[in-house]
MIDOSE-1310 file (N, C-alpha, C; in nm, 2 decimals, decimal comma, always signed):
residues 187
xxxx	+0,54/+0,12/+2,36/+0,64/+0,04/+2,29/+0,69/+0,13/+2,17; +0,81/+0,16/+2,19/+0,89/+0,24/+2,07/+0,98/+0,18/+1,96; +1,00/+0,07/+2,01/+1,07/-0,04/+1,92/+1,04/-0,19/+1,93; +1,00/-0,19/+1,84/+0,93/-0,34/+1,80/+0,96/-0,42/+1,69
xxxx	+1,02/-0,54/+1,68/+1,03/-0,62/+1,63/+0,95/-0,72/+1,59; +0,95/-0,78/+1,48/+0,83/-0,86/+1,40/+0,97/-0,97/+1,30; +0,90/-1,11/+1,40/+1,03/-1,19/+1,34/+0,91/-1,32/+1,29; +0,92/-1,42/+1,30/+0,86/-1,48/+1,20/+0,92/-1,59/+1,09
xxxx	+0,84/-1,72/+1,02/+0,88/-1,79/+0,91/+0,90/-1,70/+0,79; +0,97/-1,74/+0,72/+1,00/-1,65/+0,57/+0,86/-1,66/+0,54; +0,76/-1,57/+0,48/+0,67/-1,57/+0,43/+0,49/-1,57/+0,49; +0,59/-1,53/+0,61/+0,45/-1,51/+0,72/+0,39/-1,45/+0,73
xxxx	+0,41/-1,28/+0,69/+0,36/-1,18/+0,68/+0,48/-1,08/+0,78; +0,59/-1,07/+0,83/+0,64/-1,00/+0,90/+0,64/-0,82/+0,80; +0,71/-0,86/+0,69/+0,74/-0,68/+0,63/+0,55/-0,67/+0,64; +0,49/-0,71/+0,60/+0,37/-0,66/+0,55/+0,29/-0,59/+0,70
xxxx	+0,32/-0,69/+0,87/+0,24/-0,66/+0,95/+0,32/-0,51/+1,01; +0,47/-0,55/+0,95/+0,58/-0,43/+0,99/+0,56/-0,27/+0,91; +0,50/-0,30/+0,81/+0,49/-0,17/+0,75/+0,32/-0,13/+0,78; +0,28/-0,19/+0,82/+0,10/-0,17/+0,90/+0,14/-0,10/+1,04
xxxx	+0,19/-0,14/+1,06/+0,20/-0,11/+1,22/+0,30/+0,04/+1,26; +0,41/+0,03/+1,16/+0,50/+0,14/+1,12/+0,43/+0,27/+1,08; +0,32/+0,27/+0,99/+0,18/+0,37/+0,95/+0,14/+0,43/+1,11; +0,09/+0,27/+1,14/-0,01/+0,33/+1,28/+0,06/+0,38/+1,35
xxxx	+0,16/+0,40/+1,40/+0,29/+0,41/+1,51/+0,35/+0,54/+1,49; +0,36/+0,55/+1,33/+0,46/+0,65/+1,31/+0,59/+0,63/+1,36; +0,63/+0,52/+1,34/+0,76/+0,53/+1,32/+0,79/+0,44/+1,21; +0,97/+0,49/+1,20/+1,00/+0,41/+1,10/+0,98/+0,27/+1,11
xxxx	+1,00/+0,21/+0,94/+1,03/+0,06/+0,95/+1,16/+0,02/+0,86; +1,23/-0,04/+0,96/+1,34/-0,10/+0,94/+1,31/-0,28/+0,86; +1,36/-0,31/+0,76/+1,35/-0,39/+0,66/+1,45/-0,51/+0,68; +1,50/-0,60/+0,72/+1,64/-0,63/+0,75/+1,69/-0,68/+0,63
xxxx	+1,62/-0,74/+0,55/+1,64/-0,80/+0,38/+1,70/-0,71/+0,30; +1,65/-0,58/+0,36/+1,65/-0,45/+0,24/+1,83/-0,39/+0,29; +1,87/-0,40/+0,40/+2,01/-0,40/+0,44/+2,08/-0,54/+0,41; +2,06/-0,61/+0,44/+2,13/-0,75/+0,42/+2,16/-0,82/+0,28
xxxx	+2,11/-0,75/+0,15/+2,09/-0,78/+0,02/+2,13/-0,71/-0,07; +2,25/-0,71/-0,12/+2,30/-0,65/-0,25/+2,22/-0,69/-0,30; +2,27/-0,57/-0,46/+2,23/-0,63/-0,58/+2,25/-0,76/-0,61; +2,23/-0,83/-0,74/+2,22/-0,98/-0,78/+2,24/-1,06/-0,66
xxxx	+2,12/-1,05/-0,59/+2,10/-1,14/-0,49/+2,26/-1,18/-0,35; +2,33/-1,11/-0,37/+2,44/-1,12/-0,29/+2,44/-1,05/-0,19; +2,49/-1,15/-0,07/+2,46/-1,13/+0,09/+2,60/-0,98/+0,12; +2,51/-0,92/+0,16/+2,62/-0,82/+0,23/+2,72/-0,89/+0,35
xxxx	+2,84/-0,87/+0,35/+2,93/-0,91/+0,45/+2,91/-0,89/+0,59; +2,90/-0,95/+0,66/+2,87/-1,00/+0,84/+2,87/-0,81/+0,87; +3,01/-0,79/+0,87/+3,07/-0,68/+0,99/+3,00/-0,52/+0,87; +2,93/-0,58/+0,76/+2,88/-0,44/+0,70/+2,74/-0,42/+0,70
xxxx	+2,67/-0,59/+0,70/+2,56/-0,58/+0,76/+2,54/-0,55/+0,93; +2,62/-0,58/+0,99/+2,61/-0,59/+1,14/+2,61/-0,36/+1,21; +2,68/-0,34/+1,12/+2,73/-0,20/+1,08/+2,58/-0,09/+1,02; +2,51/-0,16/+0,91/+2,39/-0,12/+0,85/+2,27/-0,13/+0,96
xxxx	+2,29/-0,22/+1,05/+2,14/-0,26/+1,14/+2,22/-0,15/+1,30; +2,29/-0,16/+1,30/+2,33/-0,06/+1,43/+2,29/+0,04/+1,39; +2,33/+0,12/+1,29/+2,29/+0,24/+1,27/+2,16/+0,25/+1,24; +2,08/+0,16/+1,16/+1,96/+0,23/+1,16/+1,91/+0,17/+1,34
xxxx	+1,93/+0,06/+1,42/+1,85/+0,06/+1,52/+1,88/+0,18/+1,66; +2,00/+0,24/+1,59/+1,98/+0,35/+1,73/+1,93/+0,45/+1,74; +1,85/+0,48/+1,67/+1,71/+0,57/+1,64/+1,65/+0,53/+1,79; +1,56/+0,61/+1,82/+1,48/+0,59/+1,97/+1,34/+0,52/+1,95
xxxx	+1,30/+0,54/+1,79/+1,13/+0,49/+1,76/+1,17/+0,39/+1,59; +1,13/+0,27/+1,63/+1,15/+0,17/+1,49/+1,09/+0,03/+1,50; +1,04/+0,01/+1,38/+0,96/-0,13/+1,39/+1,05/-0,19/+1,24; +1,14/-0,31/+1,37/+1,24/-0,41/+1,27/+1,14/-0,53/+1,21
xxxx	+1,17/-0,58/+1,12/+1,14/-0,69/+1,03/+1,26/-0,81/+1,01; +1,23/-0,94/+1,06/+1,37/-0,94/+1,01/+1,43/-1,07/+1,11; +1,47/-1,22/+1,10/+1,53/-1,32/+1,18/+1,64/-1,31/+1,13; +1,75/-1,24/+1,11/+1,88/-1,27/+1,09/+1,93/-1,29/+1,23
xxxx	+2,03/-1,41/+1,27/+2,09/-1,45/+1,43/+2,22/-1,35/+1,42; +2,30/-1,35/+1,28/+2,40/-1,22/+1,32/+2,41/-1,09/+1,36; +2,28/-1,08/+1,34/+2,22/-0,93/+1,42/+2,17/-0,92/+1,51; +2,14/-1,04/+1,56/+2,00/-1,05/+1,69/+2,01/-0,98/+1,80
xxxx	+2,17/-1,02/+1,85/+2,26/-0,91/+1,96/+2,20/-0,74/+1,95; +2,19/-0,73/+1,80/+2,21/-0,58/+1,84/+2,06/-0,52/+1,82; +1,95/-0,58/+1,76/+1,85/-0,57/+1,72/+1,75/-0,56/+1,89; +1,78/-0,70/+1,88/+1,65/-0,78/+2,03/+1,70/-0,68/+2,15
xxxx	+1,85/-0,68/+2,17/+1,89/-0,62/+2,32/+1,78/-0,45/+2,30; +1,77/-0,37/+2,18/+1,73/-0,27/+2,22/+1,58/-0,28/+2,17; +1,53/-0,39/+2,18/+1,41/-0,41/+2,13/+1,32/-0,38/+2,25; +1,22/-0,34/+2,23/+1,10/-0,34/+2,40/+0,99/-0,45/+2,38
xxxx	+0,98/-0,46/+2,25/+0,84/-0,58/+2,24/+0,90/-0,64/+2,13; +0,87/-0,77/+2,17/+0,94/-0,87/+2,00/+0,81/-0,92/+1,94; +0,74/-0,96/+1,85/+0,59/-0,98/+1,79/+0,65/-1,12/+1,68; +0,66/-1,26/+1,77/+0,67/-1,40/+1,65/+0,52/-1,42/+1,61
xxxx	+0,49/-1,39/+1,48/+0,44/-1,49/+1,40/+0,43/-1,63/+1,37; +0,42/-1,71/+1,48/+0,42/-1,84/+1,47/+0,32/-1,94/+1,41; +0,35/-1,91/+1,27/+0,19/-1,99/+1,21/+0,25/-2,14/+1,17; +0,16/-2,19/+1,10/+0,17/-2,28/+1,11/+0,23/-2,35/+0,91
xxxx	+0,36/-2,45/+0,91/+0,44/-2,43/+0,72/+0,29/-2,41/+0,63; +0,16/-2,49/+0,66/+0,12/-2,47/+0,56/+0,08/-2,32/+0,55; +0,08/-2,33/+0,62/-0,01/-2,13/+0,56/+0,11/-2,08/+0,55; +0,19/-2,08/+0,57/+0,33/-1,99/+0,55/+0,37/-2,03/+0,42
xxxx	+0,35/-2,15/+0,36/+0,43/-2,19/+0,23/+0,31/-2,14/+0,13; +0,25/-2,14/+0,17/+0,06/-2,10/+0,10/+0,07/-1,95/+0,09; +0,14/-1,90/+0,16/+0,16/-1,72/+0,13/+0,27/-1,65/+0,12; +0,39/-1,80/+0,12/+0,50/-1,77/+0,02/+0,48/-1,80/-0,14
xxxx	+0,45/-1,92/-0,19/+0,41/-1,96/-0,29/+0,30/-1,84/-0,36; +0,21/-1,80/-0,34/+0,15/-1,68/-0,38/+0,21/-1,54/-0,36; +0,29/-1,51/-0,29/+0,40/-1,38/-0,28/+0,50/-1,41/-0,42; +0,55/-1,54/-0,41/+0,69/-1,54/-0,51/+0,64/-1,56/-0,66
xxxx	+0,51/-1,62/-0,71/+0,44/-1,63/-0,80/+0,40/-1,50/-0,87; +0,37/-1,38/-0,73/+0,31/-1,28/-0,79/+0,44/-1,20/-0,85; +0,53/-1,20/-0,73/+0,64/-1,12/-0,76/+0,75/-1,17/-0,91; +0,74/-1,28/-0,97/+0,78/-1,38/-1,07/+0,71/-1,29/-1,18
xxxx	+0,60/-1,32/-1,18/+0,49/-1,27/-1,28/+0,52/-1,11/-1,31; +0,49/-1,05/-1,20/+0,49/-0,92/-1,24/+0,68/-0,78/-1,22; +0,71/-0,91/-1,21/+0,88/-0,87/-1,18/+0,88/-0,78/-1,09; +0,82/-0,75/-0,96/+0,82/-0,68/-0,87/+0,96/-0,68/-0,79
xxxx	+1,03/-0,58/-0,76/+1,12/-0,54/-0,70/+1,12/-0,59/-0,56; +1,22/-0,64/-0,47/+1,26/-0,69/-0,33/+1,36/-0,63/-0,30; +1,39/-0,62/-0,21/+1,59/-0,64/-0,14/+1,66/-0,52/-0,24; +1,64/-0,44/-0,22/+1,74/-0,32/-0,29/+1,74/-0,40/-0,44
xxxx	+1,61/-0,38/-0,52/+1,58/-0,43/-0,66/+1,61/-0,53/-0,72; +1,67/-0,62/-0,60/+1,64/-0,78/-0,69/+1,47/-0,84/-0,66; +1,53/-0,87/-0,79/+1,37/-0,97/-0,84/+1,38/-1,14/-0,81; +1,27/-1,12/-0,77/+1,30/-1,33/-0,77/+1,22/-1,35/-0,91
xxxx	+1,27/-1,48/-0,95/+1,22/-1,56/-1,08/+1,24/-1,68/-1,08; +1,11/-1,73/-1,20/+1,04/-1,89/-1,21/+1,23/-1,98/-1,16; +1,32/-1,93/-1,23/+1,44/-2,01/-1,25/+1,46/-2,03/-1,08; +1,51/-1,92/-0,97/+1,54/-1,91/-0,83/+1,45/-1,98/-0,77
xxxx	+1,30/-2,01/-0,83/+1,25/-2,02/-0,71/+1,24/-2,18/-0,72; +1,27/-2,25/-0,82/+1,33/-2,38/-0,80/+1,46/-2,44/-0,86; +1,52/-2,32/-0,80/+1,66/-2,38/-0,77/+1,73/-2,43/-0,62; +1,82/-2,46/-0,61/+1,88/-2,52/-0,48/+1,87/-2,38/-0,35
xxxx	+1,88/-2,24/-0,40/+1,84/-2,13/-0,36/+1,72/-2,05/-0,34; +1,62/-2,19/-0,33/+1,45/-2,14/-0,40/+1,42/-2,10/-0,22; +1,38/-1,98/-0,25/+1,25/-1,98/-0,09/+1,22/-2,05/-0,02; +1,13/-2,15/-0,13/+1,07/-2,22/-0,08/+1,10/-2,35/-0,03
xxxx	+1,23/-2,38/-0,08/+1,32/-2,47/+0,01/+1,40/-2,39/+0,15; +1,41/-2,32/+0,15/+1,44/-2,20/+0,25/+1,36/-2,19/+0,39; +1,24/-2,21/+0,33/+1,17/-2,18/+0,41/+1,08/-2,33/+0,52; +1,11/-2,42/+0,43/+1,11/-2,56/+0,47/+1,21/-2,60/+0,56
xxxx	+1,34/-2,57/+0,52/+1,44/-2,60/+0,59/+1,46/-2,53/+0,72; +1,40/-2,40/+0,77/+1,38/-2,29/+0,87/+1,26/-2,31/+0,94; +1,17/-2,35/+0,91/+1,06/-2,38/+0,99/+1,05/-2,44/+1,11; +1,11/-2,53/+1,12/+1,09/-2,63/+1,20/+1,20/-2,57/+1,28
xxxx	+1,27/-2,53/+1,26/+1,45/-2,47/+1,35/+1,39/-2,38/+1,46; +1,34/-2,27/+1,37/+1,27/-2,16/+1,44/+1,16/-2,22/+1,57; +1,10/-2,32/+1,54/+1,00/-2,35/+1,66/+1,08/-2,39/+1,76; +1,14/-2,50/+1,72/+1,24/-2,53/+1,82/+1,35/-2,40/+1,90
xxxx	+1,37/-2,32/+1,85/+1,46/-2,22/+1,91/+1,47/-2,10/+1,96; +1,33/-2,03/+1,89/+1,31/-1,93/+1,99/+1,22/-1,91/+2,09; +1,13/-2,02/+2,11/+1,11/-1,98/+2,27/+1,21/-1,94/+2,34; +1,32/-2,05/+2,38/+1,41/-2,04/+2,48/+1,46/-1,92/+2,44
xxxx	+1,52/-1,82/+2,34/+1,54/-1,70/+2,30/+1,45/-1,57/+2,35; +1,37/-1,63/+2,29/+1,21/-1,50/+2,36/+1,23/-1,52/+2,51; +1,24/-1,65/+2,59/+1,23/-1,66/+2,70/+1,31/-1,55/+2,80; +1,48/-1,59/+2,75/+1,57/-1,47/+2,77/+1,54/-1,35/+2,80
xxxx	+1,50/-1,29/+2,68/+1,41/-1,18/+2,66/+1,29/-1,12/+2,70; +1,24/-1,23/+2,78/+1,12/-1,18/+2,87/+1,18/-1,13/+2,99; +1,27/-1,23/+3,02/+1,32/-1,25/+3,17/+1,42/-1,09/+3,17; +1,44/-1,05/+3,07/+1,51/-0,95/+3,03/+1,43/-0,81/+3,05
xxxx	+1,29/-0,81/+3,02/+1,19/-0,73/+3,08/+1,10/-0,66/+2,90; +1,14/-0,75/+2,79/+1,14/-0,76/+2,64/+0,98/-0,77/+2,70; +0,89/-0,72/+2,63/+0,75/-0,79/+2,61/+0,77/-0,87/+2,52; +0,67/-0,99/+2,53/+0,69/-1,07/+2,37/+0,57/-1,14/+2,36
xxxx	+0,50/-1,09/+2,22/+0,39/-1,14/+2,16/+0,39/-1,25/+2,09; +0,30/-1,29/+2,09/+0,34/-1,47/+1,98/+0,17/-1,47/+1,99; +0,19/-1,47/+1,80/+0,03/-1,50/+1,74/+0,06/-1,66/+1,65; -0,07/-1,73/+1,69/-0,01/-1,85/+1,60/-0,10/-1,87/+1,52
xxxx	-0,21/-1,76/+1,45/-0,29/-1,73/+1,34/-0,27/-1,57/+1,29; -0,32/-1,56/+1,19/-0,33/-1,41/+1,11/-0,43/-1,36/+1,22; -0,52/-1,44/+1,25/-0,70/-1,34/+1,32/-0,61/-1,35/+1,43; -0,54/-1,40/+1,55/-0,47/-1,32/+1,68/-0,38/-1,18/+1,59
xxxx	-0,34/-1,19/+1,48/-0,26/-1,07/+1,46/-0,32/-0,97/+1,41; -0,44/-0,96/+1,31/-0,51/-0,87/+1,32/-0,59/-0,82/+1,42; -0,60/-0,87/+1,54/-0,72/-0,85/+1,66/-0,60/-0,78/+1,68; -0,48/-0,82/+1,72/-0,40/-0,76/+1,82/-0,34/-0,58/+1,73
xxxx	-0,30/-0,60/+1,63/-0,35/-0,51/+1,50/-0,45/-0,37/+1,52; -0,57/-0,45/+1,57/-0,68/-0,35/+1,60/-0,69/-0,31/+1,76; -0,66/-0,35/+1,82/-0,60/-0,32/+1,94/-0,49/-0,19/+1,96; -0,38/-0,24/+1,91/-0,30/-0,10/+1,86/-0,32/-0,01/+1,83
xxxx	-0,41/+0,02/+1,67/-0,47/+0,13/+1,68/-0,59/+0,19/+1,77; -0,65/+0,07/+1,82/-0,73/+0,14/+1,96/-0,71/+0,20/+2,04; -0,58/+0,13/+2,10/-0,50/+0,20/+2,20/-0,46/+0,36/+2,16; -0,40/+0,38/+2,01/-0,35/+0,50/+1,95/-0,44/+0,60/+1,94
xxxx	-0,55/+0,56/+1,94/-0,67/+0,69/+1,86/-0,71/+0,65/+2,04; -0,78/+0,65/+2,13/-0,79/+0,65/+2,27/-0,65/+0,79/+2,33; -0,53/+0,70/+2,28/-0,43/+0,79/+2,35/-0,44/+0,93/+2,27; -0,42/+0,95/+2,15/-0,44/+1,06/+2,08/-0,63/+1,16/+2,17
xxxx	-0,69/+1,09/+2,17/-0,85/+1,15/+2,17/-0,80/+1,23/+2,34; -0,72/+1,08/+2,39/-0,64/+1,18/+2,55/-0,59/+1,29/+2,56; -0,45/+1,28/+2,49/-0,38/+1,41/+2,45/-0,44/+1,53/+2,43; -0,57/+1,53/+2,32/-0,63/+1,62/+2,27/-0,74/+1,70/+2,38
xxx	-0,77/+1,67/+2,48/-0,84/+1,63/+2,61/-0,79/+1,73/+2,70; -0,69/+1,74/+2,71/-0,58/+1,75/+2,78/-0,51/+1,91/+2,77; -0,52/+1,91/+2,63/-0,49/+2,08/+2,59/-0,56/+2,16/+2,58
């Protein structure tokens, strides 16, 4: 798998299993937030984000992060394995609420250096209503999507706990240190 996608509820862990797995892999990781997000919180325009994710996805080796549907077209079709995070709102609001708290507190930089804060995150723009509102959509919708995409010849993973994603996690690098110990074998 050379390109893999990690899609997921806001707050599931996708950037985090995306930059884990981008280490083991060695390849890049593509961010979709980190293209999609001006400064002061302002959405980059359709045809400039659509423009930003083409060009980084036509690289031959890349691990995306990232449910934007304006992009899905260009993202999923070159994708080989898609990886949903299907957990379950509480744990997902349980490790957004602890992500946006930390990031509040210690003003930690996101999205091309915007910061979330106490005021955003209960406002009509808060995450955490974001992510309430999305939850339930997403379950409903992307099987039939992933489905497409199997039938397409896509592998598609779906963990519906952290411990299926770390097993599968440790798997990967099994497979990598096995294939590497091969190569090495070999010369």
């Amino acid at each position: 798998m050379d390109r893999i996608v990690i899609i997921g509820s806001t707050g599931s862990g996708k950037t985090t299993l995306a930059r884990e797995l981008s280490r083991l892999v060695d390849a890049p990781h593509i961010e979709l937030d980190a293209l999609h997000w001006e400064p002061k919180w302002t959405e980059a325009d359709d045809e400039i984000f659509r423009a930003r994710v083409g060009e980084a996805v036509s690289a031959e080796r890349w691990i995306v992060d990232g449910n934007y549907g304006v992009v899905r077209d260009i993202v999923w079709r070159r994708a080989d394995c898609i990886v949903w995070l299907n957990y379950g709102l509480g744990l997902v609001l349980a490790r957004l609420l602890r992500r946006t708290a930390r990031r509040v507190v210690t003003a930690e930089p996101c999205c091309n250096g915007n910061r979330e804060s106490l005021w955003l995150t209960f406002s009509k723009e808060s995450i955490l209503l974001w992510a309430l509102r999305t939850h339930g959509r997403r379950k409903r919708e992307l099987p039939a999507l992933l489905a497409e995409r199997a039938l397409a010849g896509t592998t598609i993973v779906v963990h519906q706990t952290p411990a299926e994603t770390k097993a599968w996690l440790r798997d990967a690098a099994l497979r990598k240190k096995v294939a590497g110990a091969h190569n090495v074998a070999r010369t």
